[in-house]
SELUMFI-121315 format. One record per residue (C-alpha): residue number from 0; y, x, z. Coordinates in steps of 0.02 Angstrom, whole numbers, plus 50000, padded with zeros to 5 digits. Each point is the difference from the previous one (the first is absolute). Layout:
BEGIN
NUM|Y|X|Z
...
! end
This chain:
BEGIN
0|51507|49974|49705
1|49940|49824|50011
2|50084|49863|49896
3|50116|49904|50124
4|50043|49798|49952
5|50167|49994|50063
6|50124|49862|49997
7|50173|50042|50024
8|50109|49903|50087
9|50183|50051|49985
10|50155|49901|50057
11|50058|49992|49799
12|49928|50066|49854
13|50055|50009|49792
14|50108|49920|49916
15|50098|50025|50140
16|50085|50178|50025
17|50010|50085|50133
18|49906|50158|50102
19|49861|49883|50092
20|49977|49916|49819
21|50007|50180|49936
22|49876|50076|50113
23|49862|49866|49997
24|50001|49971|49825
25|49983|50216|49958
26|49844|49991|50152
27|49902|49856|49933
28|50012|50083|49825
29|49936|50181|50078
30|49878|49932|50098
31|49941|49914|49847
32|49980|50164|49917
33|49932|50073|50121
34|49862|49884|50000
35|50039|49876|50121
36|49995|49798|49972
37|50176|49941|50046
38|50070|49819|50008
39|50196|49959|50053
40|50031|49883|50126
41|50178|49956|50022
42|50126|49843|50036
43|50050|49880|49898
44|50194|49957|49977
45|50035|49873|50037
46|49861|50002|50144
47|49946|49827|49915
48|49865|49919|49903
49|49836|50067|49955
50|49983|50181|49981
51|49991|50066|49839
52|49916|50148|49900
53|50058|50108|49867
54|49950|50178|49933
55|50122|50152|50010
56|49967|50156|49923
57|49826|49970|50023
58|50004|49964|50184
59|49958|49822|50046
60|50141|49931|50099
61|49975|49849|50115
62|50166|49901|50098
63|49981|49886|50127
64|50144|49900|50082
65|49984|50109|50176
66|50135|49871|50083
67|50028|50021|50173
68|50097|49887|50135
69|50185|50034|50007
70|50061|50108|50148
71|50065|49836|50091
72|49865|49941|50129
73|50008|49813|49940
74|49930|50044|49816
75|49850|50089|50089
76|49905|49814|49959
77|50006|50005|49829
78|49947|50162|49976
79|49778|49984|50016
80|49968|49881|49849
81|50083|50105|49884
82|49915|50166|50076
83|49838|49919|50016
84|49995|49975|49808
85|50049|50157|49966
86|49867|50074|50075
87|49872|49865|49918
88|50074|50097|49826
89|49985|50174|50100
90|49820|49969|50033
91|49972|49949|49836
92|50049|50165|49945
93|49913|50105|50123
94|49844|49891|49929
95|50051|50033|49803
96|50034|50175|50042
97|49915|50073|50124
98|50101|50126|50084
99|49955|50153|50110
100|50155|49992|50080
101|50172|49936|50011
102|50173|50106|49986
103|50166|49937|50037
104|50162|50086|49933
105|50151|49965|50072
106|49952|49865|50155
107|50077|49839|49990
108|49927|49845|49978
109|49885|50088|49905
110|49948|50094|50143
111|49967|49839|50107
112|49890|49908|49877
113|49900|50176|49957
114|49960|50015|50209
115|49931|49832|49993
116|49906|50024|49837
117|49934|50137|50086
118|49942|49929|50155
119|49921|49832|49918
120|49901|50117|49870
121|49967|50152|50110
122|50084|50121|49876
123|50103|50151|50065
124|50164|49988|49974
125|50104|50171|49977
126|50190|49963|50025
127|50139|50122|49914
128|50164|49986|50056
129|50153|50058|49885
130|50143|49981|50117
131|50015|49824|50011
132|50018|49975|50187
133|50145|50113|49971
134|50089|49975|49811
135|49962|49815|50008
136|50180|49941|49916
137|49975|49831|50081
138|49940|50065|50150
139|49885|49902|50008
140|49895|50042|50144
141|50148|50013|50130
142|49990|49813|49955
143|49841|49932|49962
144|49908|49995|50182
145|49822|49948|49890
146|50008|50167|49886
147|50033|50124|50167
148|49868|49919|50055
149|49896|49996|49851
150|50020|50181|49966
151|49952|50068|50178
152|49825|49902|49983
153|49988|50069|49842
154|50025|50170|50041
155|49870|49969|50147
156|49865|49938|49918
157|50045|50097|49825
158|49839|50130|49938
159|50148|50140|49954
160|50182|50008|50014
161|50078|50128|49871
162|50201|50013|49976
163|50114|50047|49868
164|50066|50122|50105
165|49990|50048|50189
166|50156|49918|50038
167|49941|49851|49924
168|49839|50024|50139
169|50117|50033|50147
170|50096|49850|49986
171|49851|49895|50023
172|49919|50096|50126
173|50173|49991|50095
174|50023|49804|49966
175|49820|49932|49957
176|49897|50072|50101
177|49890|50092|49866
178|49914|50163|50077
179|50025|50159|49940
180|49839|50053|49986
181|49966|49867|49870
182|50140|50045|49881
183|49979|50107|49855
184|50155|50042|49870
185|49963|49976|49821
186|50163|50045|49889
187|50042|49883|49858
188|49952|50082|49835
189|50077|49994|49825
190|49936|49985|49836
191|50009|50202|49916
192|49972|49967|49837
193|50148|49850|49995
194|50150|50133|49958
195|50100|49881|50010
196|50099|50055|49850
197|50072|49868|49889
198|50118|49981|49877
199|50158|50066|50073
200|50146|49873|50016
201|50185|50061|49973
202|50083|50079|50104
203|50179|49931|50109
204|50064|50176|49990
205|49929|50180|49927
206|49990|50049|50183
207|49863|50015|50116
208|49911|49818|50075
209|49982|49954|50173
210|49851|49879|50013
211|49956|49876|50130
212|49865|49847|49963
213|49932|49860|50138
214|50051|49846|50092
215|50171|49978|50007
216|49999|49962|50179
217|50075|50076|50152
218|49874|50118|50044
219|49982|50081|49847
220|50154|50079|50034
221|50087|49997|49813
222|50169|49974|50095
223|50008|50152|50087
224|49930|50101|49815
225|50159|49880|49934
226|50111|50119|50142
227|49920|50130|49973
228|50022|50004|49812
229|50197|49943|50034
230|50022|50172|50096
231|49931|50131|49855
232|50070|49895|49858
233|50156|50083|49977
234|49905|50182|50002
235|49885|49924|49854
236|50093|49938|49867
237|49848|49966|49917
238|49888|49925|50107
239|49936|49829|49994
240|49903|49897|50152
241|49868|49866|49919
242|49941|49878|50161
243|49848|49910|49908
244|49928|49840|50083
245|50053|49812|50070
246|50007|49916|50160
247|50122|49914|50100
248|50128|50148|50039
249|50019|50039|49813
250|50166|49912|49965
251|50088|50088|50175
252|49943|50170|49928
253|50070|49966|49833
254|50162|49936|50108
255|49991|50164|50111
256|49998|50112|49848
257|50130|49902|49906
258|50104|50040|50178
259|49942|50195|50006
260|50095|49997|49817
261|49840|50054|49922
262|50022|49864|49855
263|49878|50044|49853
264|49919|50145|50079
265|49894|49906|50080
266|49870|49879|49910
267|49880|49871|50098
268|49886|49964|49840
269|49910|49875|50125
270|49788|49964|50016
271|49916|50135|49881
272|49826|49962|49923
273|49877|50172|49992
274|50058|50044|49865
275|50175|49986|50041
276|49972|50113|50155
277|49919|50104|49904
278|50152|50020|49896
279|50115|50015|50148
280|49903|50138|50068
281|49995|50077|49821
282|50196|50001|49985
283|50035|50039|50202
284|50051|50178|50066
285|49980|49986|50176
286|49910|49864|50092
287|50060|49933|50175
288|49893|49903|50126
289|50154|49940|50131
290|49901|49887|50104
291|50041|49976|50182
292|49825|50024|50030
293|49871|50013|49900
294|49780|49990|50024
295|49951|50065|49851
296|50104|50006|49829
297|49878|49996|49875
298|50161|50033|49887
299|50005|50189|50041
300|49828|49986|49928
301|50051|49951|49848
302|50158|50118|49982
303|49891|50149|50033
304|49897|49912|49848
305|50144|50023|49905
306|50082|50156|50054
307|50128|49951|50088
308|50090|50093|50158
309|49992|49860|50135
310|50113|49978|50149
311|49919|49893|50147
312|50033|49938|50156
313|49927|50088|50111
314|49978|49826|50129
315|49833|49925|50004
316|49839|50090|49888
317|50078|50125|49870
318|49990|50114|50112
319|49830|50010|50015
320|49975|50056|49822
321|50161|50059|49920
322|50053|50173|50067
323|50195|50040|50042
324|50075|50099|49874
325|49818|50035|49897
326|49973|49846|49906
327|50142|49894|50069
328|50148|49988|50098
329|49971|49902|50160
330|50164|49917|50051
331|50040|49887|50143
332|50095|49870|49892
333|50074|49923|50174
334|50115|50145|49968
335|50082|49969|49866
336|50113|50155|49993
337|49800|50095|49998
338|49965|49928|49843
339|50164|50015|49932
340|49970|50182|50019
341|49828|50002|49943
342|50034|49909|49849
343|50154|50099|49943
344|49874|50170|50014
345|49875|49903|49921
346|50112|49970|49845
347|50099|50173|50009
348|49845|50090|50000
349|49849|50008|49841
350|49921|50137|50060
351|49954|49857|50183
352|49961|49861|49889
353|49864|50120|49886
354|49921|50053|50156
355|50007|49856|50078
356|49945|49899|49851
357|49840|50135|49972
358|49933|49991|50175
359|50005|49817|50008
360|49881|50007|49838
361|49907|50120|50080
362|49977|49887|50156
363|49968|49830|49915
364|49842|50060|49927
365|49919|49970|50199
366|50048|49814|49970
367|49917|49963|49824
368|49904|49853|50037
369|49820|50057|49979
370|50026|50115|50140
371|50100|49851|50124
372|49842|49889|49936
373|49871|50099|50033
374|50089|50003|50192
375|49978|49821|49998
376|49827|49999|49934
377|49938|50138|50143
378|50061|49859|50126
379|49904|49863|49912
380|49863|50120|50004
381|50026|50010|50198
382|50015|49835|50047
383|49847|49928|49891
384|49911|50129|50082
385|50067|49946|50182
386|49979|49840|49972
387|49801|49988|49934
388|49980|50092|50181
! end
């Protein structure tokens, strides 16, 4: 296959953690392998100052301060001399590196400088979408007129549209006008040979863990695992729930487990690092996924990775690629008194969590990320090709 220049453009990237940060940082370095000249492109915080360059893991990694106006009509005015300089530094780039093609991750203001890059240098521009429109915890585009906007010319004029997941698709064909016809689904991958095994921290009990790591925000849903947990505690004596992350609903879901009376049984260890996670998943029984909805969950990913039975919410994309009762336990965690019941099975039960655990390493081996890249590298392929017509 021909070698592709690509420069990346996600919405965050490393240091930061996160599965957008994740997921661009595991492409560029597979598309590297694979033979492929990759640059990151990324914002700068705070979106001030001149951008900057650094290398990370052998990926140069570019941020520019992609500032846009506020939401409130008035600041509109202040908003070109800022952009316009940005993409002076943007074209700079294109210049020093001489891409094939631009792809966004994630679209934000990311997205809305990449469109324009695209237009001013006559470079396709493919456009993934990860559930933004639909898990944005700010919500940001029920309130930012410019980036509604923004996104339906981007989708318009974009060379491919790929999605983390078909529900991730069908949202913006249903709200931004992107046609079906155009949209491709290209599942989030994970890193195989990352077991994610660390060194194992102690235990709160000898009993089995309950494991739950993200945002601790309201959609991913760690109050209604705190319920859940409160209703099959008394059945296992032993069991311990471990709700790993930060964010601003933390100290009401230590308060709401302190009410449940689950005291020391359950432990919020906060932010993990990779190697932390790694450890989490290393020391964890059963992993949980209790979002109110979900587009993706490149955390089931990584807890087939490390043998783990996973329970998952079965609103948003798991469904699309975790199979009821094969290699996980779909749950509609609306209903609380569902997962309730799922869970207690789920901890009654080793001969489920074996099975469950063994299929799921079956089935991760489809998203190793040679095999997700070489999806996105067939699409490069197709829209170089399209576009030298």
């Amino acid at each position: 296959m021909t070698r592709t220049r690509v420069a990346l453009m996600p919405s965050a990237y490393l240091p930061d953690l996160g599965g957008v940060e994740e997921l661009s940082h595991n492409l560029a370095r597979a598309l590297q392998q694979a033979g492929d000249a990759v640059e990151v492109w990324t914002g700068k915080v705070p979106a001030v100052g001149p951008p900057v360059q650094e290398m990370i893991d052998g990926v140069t990694v570019r941020r520019f301060p992609f500032v846009l106006a506020a939401m409130r009509p008035w600041s509109v005015a202040r908003f070109p001399l800022p952009a316009l300089s940005t993409l002076v530094a943007l074209r700079s780039a294109v210049r020093d590196f001489r891409p094939d093609l631009l792809h966004v991750q994630c679209f934000g203001p990311n997205g809305v400088y990449a469109t324009a890059l695209g237009a001013l240098n006559r470079l396709p521009v493919v456009v993934t979408l990860q559930g933004e429109t639909v898990n944005n915890d700010e919500a940001i585009f029920e309130r930012s007129v410019l980036l509604r906007r923004a996104l339906r010319i981007a989708l318009r004029r974009a060379a491919a549209v790929t999605g983390c997941s078909q529900f991730a698709l069908d949202d913006a064909i249903g709200r931004f006008d992107l046609r079906p016809e155009r949209a491709e689904v290209i599942f989030n991958g994970v890193n195989l040979e990352d077991a994610m095994v660390a060194d194992r921290p102690d235990r709160i009990t000898g009993g089995l863990t309950v494991l739950a790591m993200g945002r601790m925000v309201d959609n991913k849903g760690f109050d209604l695992l705190l319920d859940a947990f409160a209703g099959v505690a008394a059945n296992h004596a032993g069991s311990n729930l471990v709700l790993a992350g930060d964010g601003r609903a933390r100290a009401d879901l230590q308060t709401r487990a302190d009410r449940l009376g689950l005291g020391a049984r359950v432990r919020f260890p906060g932010r993990l690092d990779r190697r932390q996670v790694g450890a989490a998943l290393a020391a964890a029984d059963i992993y949980v996924v209790p979002s109110r909805v979900e587009p993706f969950g490149i955390v089931i990913l990584e807890a087939w990775n490390a043998g783990l039975p996973v329970i998952v919410t079965n609103r948003g994309g798991p469904p699309e690629f975790v199979t009821d009762g094969v290699d996980g336990l779909l749950v509609d965690m609306l209903d609380v008194g569902s997962l309730t019941r799922v869970l207690d099975q789920a901890l009654r039960d080793g001969d489920l969590r074996a099975r469950l655990a063994r299929d799921g390493r079956l089935n991760v081996e489809r998203f190793g990320w040679p095999v997700v890249t070489e999806r996105y590298r067939s699409l490069y392929a197709r829209v170089l090709a399209s576009n030298s017509e």
